[in-house]
ROMI-602861 format. One line per 5 residues: number of its first residue (from 1); their letters; for each residue x, y, z of C-alpha. Coordinates in steps of 0.001 Angstrom, whole numbers. Example, Ala and Ser with C-alpha at 12.3 -4.5 7.8 and 13.67 -1.06 7.14 Angstrom:
// ROMI-602861
1 = as = 12300 -4500 7800; 13670 -1060 7140
This chain:
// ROMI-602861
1 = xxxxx = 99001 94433 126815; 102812 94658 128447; 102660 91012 128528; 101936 90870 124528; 104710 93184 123766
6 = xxxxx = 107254 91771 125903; 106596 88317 124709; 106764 89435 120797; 110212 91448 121626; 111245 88001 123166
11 = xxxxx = 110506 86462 120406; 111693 88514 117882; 114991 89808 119287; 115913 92330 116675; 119520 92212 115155
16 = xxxxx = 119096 95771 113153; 122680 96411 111963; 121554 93331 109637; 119559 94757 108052; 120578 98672 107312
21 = xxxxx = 123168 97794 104979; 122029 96392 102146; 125187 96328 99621; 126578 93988 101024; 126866 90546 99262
26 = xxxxx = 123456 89145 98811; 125200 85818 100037; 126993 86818 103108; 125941 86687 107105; 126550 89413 109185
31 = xxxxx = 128527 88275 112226; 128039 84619 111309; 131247 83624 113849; 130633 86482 116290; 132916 86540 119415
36 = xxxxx = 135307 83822 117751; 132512 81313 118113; 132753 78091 115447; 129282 76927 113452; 129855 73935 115715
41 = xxxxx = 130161 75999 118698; 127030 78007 118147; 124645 75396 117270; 125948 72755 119883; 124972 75944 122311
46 = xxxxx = 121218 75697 122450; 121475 79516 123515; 123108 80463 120876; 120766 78444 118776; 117765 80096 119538
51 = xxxxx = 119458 83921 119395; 119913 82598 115965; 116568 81225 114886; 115209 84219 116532; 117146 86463 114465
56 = xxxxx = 115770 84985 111339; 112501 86664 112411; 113686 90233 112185; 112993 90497 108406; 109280 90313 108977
61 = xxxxx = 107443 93667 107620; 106352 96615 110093; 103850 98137 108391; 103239 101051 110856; 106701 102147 109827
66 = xxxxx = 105898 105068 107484; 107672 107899 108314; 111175 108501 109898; 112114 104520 110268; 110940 104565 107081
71 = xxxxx = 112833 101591 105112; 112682 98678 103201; 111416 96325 105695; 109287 98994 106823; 106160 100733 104966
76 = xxxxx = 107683 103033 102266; 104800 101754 99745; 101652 103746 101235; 103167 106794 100861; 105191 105785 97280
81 = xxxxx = 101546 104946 95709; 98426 107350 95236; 97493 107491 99400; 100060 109615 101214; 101798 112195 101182
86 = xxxxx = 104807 112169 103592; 106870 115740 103910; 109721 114586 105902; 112848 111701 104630; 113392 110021 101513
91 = xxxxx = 109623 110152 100785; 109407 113641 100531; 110539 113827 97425; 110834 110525 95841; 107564 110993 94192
96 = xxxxx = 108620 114039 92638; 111989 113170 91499; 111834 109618 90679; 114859 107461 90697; 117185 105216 88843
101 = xxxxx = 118373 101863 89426; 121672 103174 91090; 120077 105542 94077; 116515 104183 94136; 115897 103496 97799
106 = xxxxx = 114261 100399 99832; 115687 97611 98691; 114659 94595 100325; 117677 92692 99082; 120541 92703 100622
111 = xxxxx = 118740 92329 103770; 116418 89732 102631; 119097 87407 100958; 121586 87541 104253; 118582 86186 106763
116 = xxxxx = 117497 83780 104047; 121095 82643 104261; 120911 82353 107714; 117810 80541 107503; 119206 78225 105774
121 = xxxxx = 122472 77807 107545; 120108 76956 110650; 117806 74279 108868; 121460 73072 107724; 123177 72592 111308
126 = xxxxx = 120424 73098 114389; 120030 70026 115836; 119038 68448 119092; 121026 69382 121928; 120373 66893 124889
131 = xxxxx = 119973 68129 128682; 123220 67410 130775; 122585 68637 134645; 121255 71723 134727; 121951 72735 131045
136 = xxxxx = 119797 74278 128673; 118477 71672 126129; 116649 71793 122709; 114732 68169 121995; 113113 67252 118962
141 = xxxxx = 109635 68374 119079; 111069 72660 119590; 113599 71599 116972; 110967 70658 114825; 109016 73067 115250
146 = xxxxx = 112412 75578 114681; 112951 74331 111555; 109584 74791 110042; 109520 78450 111287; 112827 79018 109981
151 = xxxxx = 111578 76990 106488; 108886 79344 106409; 110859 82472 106781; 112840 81414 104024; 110040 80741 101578
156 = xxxxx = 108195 84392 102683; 111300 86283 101880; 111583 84779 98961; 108209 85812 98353; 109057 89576 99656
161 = xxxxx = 111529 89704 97169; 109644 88517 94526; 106981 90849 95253; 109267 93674 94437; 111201 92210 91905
166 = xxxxx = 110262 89990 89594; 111975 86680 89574; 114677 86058 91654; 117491 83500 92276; 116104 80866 94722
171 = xxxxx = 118704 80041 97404; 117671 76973 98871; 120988 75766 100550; 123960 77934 102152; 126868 78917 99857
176 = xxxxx = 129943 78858 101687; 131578 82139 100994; 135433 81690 99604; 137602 83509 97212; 136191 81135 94426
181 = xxxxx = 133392 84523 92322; 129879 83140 93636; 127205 83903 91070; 123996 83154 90187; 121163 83645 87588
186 = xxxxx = 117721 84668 88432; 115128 81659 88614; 112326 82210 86432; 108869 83177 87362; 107195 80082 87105
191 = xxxxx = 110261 78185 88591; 110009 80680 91814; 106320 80203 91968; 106270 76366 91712; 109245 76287 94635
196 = xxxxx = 107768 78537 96729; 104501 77047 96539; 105666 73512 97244; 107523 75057 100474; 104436 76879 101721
201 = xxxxx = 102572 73841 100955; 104425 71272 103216; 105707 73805 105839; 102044 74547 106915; 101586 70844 107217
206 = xxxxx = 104090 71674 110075; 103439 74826 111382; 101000 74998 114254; 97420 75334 112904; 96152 78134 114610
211 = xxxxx = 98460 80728 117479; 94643 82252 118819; 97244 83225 121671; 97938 86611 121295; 101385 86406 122872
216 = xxxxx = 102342 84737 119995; 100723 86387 117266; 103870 87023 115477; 105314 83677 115265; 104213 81781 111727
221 = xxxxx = 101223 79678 111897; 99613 77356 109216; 97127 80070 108085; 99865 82299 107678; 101820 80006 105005
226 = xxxxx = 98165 79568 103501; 97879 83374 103373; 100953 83864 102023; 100703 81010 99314; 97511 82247 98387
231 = xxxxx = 98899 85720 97784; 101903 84553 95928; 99735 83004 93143; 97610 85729 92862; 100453 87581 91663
236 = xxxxx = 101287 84711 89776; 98053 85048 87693; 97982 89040 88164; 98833 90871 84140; 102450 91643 85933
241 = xxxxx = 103564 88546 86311; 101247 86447 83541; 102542 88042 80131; 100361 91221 80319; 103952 93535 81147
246 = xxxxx = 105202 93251 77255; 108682 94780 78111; 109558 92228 80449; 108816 88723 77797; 112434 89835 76429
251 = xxxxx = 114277 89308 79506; 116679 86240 79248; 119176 84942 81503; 122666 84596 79838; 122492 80872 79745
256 = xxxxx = 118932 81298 77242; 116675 81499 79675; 113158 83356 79532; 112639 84920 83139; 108709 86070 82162
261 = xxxxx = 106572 83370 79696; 103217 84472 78001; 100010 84817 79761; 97909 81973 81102; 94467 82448 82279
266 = xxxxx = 94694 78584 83958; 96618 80909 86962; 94080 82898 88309; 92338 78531 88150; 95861 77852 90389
271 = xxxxx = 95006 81255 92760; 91297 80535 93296; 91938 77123 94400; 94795 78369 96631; 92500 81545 97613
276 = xxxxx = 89638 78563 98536; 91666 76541 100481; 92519 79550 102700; 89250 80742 103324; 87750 77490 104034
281 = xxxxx = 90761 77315 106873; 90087 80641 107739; 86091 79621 108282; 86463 76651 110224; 86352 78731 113173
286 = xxxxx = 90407 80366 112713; 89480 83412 111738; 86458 85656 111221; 86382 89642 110567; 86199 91910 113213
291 = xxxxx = 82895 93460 114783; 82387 95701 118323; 78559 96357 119377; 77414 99223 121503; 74153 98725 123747
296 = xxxxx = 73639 95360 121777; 73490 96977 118207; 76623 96728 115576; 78900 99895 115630; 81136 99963 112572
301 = xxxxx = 82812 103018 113884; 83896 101393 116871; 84673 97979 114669; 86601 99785 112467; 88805 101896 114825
306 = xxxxx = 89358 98400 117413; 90569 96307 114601; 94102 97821 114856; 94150 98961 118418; 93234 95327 119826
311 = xxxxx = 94022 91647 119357; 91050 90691 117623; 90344 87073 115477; 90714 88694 112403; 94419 89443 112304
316 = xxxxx = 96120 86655 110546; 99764 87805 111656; 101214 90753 112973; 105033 92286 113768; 104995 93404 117434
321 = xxxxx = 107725 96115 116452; 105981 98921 115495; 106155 102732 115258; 103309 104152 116444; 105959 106189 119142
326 = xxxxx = 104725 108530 121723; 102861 111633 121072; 105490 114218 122443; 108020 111905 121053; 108971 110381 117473
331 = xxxxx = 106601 108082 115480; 103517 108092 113864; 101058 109130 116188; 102867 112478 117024; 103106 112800 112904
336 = xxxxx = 99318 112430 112626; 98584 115008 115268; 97627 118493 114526; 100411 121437 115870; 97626 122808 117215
341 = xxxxx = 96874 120006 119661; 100303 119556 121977; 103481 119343 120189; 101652 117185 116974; 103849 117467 114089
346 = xxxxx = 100957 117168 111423; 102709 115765 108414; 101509 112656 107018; 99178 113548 104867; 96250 112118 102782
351 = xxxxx = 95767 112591 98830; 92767 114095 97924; 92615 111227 95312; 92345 108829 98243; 89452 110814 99459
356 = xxxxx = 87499 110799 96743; 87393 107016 96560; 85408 106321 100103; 82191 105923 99541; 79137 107714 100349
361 = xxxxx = 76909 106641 103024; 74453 104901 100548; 77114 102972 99419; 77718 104489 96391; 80953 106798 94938
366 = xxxxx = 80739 110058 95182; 79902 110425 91392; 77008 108610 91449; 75791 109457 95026; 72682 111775 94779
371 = xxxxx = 74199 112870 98463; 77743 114367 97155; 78377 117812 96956; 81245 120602 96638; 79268 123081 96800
376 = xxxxx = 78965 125173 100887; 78470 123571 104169; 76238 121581 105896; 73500 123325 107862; 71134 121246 110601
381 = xxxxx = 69941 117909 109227; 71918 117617 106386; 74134 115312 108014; 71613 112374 108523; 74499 110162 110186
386 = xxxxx = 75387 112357 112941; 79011 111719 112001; 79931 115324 111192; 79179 119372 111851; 76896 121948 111109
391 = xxxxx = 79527 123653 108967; 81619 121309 108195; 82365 121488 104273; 80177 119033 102378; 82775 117212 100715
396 = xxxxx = 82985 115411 104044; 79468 115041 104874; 77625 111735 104886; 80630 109805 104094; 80954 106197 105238
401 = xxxxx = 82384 105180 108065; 86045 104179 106844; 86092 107797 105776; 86029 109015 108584; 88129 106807 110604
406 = xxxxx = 90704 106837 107758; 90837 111130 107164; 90982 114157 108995; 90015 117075 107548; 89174 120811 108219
411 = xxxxx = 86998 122276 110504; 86795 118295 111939; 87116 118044 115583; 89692 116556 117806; 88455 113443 119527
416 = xxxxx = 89944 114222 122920; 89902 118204 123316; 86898 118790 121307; 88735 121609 119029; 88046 122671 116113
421 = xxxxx = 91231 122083 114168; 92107 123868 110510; 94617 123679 108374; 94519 127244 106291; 96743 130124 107122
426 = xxxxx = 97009 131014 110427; 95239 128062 112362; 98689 126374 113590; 98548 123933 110693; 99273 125495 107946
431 = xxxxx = 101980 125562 105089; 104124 127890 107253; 105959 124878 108820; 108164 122626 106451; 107113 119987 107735
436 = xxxxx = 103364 120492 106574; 100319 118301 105649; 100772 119391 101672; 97064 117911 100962; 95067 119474 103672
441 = xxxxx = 94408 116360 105318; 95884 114080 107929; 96033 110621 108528; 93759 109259 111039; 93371 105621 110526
446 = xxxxx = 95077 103317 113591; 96125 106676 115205; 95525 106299 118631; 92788 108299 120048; 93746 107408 123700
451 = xxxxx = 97187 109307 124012; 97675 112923 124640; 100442 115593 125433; 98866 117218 128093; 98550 115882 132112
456 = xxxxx = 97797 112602 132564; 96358 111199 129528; 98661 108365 128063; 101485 109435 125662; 101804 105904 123785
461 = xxxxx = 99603 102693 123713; 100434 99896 122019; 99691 97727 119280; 100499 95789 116689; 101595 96387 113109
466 = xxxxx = 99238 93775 110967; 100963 92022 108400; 97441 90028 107061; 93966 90147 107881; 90887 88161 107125
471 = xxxxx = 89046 91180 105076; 92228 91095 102565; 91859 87284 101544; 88290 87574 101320; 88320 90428 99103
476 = xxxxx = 91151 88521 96900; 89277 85894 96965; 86359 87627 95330; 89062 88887 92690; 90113 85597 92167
481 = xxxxx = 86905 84046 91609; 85881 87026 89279; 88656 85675 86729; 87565 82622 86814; 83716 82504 87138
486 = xxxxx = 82647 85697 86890; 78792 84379 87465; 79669 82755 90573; 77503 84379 93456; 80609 83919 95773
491 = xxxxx = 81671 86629 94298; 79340 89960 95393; 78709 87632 98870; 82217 87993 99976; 82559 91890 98854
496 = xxxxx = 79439 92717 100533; 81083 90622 103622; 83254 93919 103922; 80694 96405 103144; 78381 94816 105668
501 = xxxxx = 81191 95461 108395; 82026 98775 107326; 78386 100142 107702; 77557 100612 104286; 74422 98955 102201
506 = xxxxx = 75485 95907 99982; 76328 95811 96518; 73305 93431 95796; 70571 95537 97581; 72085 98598 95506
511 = xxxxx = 73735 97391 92349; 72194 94516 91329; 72585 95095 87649; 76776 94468 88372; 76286 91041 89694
516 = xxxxx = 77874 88523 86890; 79737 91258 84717; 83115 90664 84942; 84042 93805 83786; 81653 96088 86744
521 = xxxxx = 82689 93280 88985; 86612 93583 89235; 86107 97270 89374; 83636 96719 92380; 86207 94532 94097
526 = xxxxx = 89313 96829 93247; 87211 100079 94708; 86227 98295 97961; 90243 97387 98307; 91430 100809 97567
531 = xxxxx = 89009 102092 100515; 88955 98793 103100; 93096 98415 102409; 93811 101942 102534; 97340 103238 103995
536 = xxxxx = 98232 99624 105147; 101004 98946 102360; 99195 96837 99456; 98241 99579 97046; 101421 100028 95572
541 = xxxxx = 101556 96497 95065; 98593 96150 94001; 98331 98848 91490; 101105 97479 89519; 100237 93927 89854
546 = xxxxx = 96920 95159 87782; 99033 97017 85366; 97069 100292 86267; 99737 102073 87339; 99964 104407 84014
551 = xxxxx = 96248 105798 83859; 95704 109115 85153; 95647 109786 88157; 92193 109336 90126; 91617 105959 88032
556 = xxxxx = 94906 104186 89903; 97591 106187 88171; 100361 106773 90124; 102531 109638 87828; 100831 113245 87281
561 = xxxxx = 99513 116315 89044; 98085 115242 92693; 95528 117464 94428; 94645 118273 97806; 92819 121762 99312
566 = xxxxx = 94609 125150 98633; 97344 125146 101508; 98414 128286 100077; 95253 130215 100246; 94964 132921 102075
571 = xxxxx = 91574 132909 103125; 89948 130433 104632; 87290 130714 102127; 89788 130018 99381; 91278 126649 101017
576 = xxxxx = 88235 125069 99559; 89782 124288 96368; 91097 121823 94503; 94870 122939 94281; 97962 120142 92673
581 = xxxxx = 100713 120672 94984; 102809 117508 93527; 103350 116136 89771; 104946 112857 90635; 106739 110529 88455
586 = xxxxx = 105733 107446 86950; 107221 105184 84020; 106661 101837 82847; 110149 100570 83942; 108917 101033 87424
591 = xxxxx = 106301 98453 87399; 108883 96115 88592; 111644 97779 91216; 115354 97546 89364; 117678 95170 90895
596 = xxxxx = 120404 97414 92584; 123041 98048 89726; 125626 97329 92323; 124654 94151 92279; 124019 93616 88418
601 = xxxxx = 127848 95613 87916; 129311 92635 90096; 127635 89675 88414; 128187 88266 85124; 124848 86446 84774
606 = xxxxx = 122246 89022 86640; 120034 90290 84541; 117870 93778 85206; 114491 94440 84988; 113418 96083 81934
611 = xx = 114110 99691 81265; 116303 100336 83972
């Protein structure tokens, strides 16, 4: 595993200070003639020009990053949407607060704009650099190959940006900075779509087909520009984007132009082709979902827990840099470790809303499960999959597997000291601490459950921070297909894919009566997304995307009271209780994130998003 991470970090030398300010000019490159060095200089160096293709890379998403590195480029979203609670940093109480479009936090674009600029200053001027002697030399097939990486980059954080905000202005060439005012209205939705899509299109015609090496799992592939291509139309077809967001129809450039047209159900046609393609790449051997056995028979538990500790075939692309930490250090790991087990810190915590949507083992949710209860604890053979205590409160009992690799909760064990750990007064985890898990839960899901603060147990292990996996795109697919068809049989077949894998019975053993109601069908797809997707960044997307952002909270709202157990009770009888200890903010304005004002105060043809 040393091997892996040294050869992503090779690959993806970071260039940070790029990225941490992001007021700069969306146009300019930091450093772009560092230590006196001409353009002509640095790319007739072919040193030089791969320090700055590599740097290109360093805008690619770390989605472990949810805490204390917590930025734009990192994983803000999980705990900005209806999963996490975080009690240190910005997140703490952004929820709670809200924010306008002059201090709201993780923006992607400064950042994103300067390495698309230097993206496209490379595609502009690399070029072949022939061996003399001993020197170093690029030739034309790793300048090829260069270029399409660097192509790609371009076109994803294009997409990254439009992901956040709405249409943007597509920069598809360098703009030489000068005196002359540089400015620049935003391209419209469709026009961003139909660019980006013809750039993923014939860059994966370039990329290599398949990197099954795992030392270069981060570098673009052709199922990666599929992936992403299929994503971007999805939001192309998604209510956001495809006239269902009324506000934003009125949005027009200066020079006329409508940034947002009226809805067209042909889309979701456009994203279930592009969906189709994917997956048929994916199944002709590139990809396939993740499964461990024990003694010969499936174990989702172990599945579930190795698909983010190991290279397996299902991750589509990963970001080696990653902030997992050590456990007596900084990071996540530490964060999602009670303070009762070794120096944990114990503060990222789960919404009780997030636990109520994991299914019960018969596959069904927990208000239509004959098997749920709130009321006492389990006593001997209650628990018929072994998973949990005699005791343990029955909330928590006969959950499904992703439950229980996802949440910690009370009275639960510690995998490596075999400790009861609890989180009312006086246990070592309680509300005493500022830094507290506010629900009652923690996070447990690709925490690693080799590393310990005590002798010689491991204080780190790596792995990777996945970008995309297979299970995503299938599940999209499904979505996609719903829209379209909703009586194709595709449809429950790829869904119960993921249920099969996570241990739980299929939708068409147990709900037949769904199967070809588009209605019972999308909600069956978005339920076994909020579960299978949890805490990995695409709910906050997602949620908005949907334009369910606004219901209450429970049915994917993502403003009102939030609920966890009673942190404040002083009994541990009483922490058994449903108890709001948050009433966040949500308004329609933030379905799409508000173009920094400092930019829009600067430019005479930028137009905001609406209601900010």
């Amino acid at each position: 595993m040393k091997k892996i991470r040294n050869t992503y970090k090779m690959m993806l030398v970071l260039a940070s200070l790029t990225l941490t300010n992001c007021n700069k000019d969306f146009l300019n490159v930091s450093d772009e003639l560092a230590g006196q060095l001409t353009m002509t200089e640095i790319f007739e160096n072919a040193g030089y020009t791969r320090n700055w293709h590599r740097n290109i890379f360093t805008g690619i998403p770390n989605s472990s990053g949810l805490i204390l590195d917590v930025g734009a480029l990192t994983n803000p979203w999980t705990g900005s949407s209806d999963e996490l609670k975080m009690a240190q940093g910005t997140l703490r109480t952004l929820n709670s607060n809200g924010f306008n479009s002059g201090n709201a936090p993780f923006h992607r674009w400064g950042g994103l704009y300067t390495l698309i600029r230097q993206a496209n200053l490379f595609i502009e001027n690399a070029k072949e650099i022939p061996q003399s002697g001993d020197t170093d030399f690029i030739d034309a097939t790793e300048l090829k190959k260069m270029k399409a990486q660097a192509r790609f980059l371009r076109a994803y954080y294009h997409y990254l940006l439009f992901e956040q905000y709405g249409p943007v202005p597509i920069m598809e060439s360098s703009i030489i900075p000068s005196s002359t005012e540089i400015d620049f209205e935003r391209n419209s939705v469709d026009e961003v779509v139909d660019y980006l899509y013809k750039e993923l299109t014939e860059v994966s015609a370039e990329l290599d087909e398949n990197l099954s090496d795992q030392n270069y799992l981060a570098l673009p592939s052709k199922g990666v520009a599929l992936a992403v291509r299929a994503r971007l139309l999805i939001y192309a077809a998604s209510p956001l984007y495809n006239g269902g967001y009324e506000e934003s129809l009125a949005v027009t450039n200066p020079s006329g132009k409508k940034l947002f047209s009226p809805a067209d159900p042909t889309k979701w046609n456009k994203a279930e082709l592009a969906l189709k393609e994917f997956i048929d790449f994916a199944e002709s051997g590139k990809y396939e979902l993740y499964k461990a056995y024990t003694n010969g028979a499936y174990d989702p538990d172990k599945s579930l827990y190795e698909l983010f500790i190991k290279y397996n075939p299902e991750i589509i692309w990963a970001n080696p840099n990653h902030s997992w930490g050590a456990v007596n250090g900084e990071g996540v790991d530490r964060r999602s470790t009670p303070r009762s087990e070794n120096a944990g810190f114990a503060n990222i915590a789960v919404t009780q809303e997030l636990v109520d949507d994991f299914f019960m083992n018969d596959g069904l949710p927990i208000e239509e499960s004959p098997k749920y209860s709130e009321n006492g604890f389990a006593v001997a053979g209650d628990d018929v999959t072994g998973r949990t205590e005699v005791g343990t409160y029955k909330m928590w009992v006969n959950r499904e597997p992703r439950f229980y690799q996802t949440v910690f909760y009370h009275g639960r064990k510690w995998h490596l000291t075999n400790r009861v750990v609890k989180f009312n007064r006086g246990n070592g985890n309680d509300n005493t601490a500022a830094d507290h898990p506010w629900s009652g839960y923690l996070l447990y899901k690709r925490i690693s459950r080799n590393v310990h603060n005590q002798g010689s147990f491991p204080k780190s292990e790596y792995r990777p921070s996945v970008i995309f996996r297979l299970a995503e795109f299938q599940l999209l697919y499904a979505e996609a297909m719903n829209e379209v068809n909703p009586s194709n049989p595709l449809i429950i077949d790829y869904v119960d894919k993921i249920r099969e894998r996570a241990g739980i019975p299929k939708l068409r053993d147990i709900k037949p009566n769904i199967i070809g109601n588009q209605n019972l069908q999308r909600e069956a797809i978005r339920a076994e997304m909020r579960v299978e997707l949890a805490t990995e960044g695409q709910r906050y997307f997602d949620v908005r995307r949907w334009m369910i952002a606004e219901n209450e909270v429970g049915k994917g709202g993502q403003g009102g009271l939030f609920y966890g157990m009673n942190m404040g009770a002083t009994s541990e009888a009483e922490f058994f209780k449903r108890t709001s200890y948050e009433n966040r903010a949500f308004a329609r304005e933030m379905y799409l994130y508000p173009i920094p004002l400092a930019e829009i105060q600067k430019s005479k043809k930028l137009v905001q998003n609406p209601g900010w």
